[in-house]
N, C-alpha and C positions, 0 to 999 in steps of 0.2 A: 247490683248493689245489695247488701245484705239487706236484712228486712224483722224486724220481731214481729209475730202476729198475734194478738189475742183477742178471743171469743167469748162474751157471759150476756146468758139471758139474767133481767134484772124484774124481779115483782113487782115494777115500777109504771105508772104510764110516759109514754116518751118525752111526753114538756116536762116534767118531774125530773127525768135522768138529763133532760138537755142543761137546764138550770145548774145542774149538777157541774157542768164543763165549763160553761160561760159568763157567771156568776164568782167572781171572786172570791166571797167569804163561802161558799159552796165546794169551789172547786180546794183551798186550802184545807177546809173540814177532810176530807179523805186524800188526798195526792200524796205520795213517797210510799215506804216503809212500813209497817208497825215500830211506833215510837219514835217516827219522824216528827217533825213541828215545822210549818211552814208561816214562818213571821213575817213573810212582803209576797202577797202575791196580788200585782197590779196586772191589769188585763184590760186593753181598749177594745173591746170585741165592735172592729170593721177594719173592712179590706186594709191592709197593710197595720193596723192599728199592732199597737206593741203589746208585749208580756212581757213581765218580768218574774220572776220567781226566786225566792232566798227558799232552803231547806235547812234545819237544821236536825241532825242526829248522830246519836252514837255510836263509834265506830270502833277499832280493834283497839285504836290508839288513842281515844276520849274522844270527847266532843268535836265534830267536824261541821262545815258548812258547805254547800254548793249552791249555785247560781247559777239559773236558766236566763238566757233571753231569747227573744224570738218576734215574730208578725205573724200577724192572721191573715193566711195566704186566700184562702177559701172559707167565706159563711152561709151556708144552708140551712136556716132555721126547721124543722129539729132536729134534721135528719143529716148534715155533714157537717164539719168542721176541720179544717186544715191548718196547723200550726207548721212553720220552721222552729229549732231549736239548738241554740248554742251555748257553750258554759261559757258561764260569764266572770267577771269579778263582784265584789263586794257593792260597787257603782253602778254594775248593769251593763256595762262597756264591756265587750265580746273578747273572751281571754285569750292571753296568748296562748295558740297550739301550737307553739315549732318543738317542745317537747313531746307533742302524741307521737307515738307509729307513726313509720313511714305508710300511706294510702287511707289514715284514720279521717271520717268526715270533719272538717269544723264545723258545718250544720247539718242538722236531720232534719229528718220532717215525720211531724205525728199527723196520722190520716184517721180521724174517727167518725164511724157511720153508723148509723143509728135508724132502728127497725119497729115501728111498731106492731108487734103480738099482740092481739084482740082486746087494744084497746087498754088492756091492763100489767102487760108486760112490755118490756123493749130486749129488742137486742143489740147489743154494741161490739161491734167490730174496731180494734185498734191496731192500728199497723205504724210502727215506729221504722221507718225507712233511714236505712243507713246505721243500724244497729244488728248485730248478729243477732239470730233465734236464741242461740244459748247463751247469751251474754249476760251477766249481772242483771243489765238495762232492762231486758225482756222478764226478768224474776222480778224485777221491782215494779214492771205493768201488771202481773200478775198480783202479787201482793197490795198493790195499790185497789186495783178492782176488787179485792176483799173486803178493803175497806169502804169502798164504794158500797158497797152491797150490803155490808153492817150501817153503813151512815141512813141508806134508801129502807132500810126494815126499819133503824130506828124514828125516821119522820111519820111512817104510816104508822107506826102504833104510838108514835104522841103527838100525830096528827090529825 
């Protein structure tokens, strides 16, 4: 199965950046794009517990919206966290995919692990399975962890 991998050491300590993930109004502050807005992000962080996710942003053709849902397959406080994840509709009920590709997943699953560096750095490993390396999907874990990493500077120096 295909797989996106991404890698960023963050100048963060690791309950800092875990908060980051399992913390609702945390994890909306940085998740999608540059110039994304995440207006619903509900998250029951335990075993099986649900996510839900609205994104909104700008796209070639105006304003568009996407919709994650998912359960928390795996919690290792600070160091793993394991999501599924499916697009969803506007309600959160699991979209129809009989329009993807033929062999296109209807859920992936996000694998993130988390490293603490001496205390004052972490390192986080995200592995989006069931997503090509080169895929849009994998550019916007990228991007997103930019913003992570802008959001994690800006707490330490107005914090």
């Amino acid at each position: 199965m295909p797989e996106a991998r991404v890698e960023r050491t963050f100048e963060a300590p690791i309950d800092q950046v875990w908060k980051m993930w399992v913390e609702p109004e945390q994890f909306a502050s940085w998740y999608g794009p540059p110039g994304a807005v995440i207006p619903t992000c509900e998250m029951d962080v335990e075993l099986s517990g649900r996510r839900f996710i609205a994104m909104e942003m700008e796209g070639p053709n105006g304003a568009m919206q996407m919709y994650f849902v998912g359960e928390f397959v795996e919690i290792d406080p600070p160091t793993r966290l394991v999501y599924s994840e499916s697009l969803a509709n506007a309600d959160g009920s699991p979209q129809d995919t009989s329009a993807m590709p033929p062999g296109a997943p209807t859920s992936t699953q996000v694998i993130v692990e988390l490293t603490d560096v001496g205390g004052t750095s972490t390192e986080v490993i995200v592995r989006h399975v069931g997503i090509p390396a080169d895929s849009p999907g994998a550019m916007g874990w990228q991007l997103a962890l930019g913003k992570l990493a802008a959001r994690l500077a800006d707490s330490a120096t107005s914090g």
